[in-house]
N, C-alpha and C positions, 0 to 999 in steps of 0.2 A: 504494500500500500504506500503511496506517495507521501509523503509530508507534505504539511500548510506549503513549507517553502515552495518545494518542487511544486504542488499544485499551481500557485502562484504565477510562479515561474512559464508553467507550459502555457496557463488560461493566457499571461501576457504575447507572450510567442506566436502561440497559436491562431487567437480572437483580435486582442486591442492591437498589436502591433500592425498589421494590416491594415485597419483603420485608422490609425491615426497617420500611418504617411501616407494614405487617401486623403483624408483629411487634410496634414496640413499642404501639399499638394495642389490643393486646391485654393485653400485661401489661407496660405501663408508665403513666404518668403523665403528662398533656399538657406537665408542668413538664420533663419528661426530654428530649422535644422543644424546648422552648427553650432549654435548658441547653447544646446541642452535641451531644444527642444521635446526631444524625444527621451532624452534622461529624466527628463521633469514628468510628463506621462506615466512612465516606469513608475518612478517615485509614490506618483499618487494615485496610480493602479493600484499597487501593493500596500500604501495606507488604507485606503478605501475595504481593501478584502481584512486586515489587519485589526479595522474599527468594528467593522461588519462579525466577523469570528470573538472577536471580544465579545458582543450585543449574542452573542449566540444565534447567530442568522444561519443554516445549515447552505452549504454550497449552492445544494440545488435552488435556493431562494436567491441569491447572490447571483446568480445566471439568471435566471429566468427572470428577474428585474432589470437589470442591469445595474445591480448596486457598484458593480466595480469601473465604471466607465471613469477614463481620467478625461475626458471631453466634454462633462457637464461643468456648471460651479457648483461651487463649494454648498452655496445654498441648496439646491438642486440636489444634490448627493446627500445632503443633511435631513433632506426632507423626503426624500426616499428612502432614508436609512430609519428613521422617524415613523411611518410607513410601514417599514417590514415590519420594527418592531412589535408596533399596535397591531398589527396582523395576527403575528404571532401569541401576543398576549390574550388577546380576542380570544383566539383559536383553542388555545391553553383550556383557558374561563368553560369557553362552552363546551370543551368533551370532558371537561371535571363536572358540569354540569349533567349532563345526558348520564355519567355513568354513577352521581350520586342518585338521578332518577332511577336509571335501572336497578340499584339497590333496592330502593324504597319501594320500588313495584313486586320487588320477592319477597317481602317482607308478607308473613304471613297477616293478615287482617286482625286486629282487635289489637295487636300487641302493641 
């Protein structure tokens, strides 16, 4: 099994790195790219998954949002992250909820 790092590592490789030199490509400057452009992305790809696994957000929620995008701001990321959480808490609440009903429903009658 992978570690965070390696995970990390591949999701950037694989996914974000492709898009962001699409990205800047398009509406940046070749000077942006030598500047750390692309170092700086890295950077807060890997915070982003880093904040997100601290909050306990599971991988598969981290993808299928896009909580790890280094191309949103800061806000944006915060508020998605914000988002999963409450999701998650939500989600929590109501199957603690459904499965103190299903207790209460075997409970035999009068007791």
């Amino acid at each position: 099994m992978l570690s965070d790092a390696d995970r990390i590592e591949a999701r950037w490789r694989t996914f974000w790195h492709p898009r962001v030199v699409i990205h800047s490509s398009r509406s940046a400057s070749v000077d942006q790219m030598q500047d750390g452009f692309m170092d700086s992305c890295e950077r807060i790809h890997a915070h982003a998954i880093e904040a997100c696994l601290r909050a306990r957000i599971p991988w598969r929620t981290i993808i299928k949002y896009s909580l790890d995008d280094p191309l949103v701001l800061d806000a944006t990321r915060g508020a998605r992250l914000a988002a999963a959480v409450e999701r998650q808490r939500s989600r929590k609440h109501t199957t603690q909820r459904a499965v103190q009903r299903r207790v209460e429903s075997c409970k035999p009658h009068g007791s």
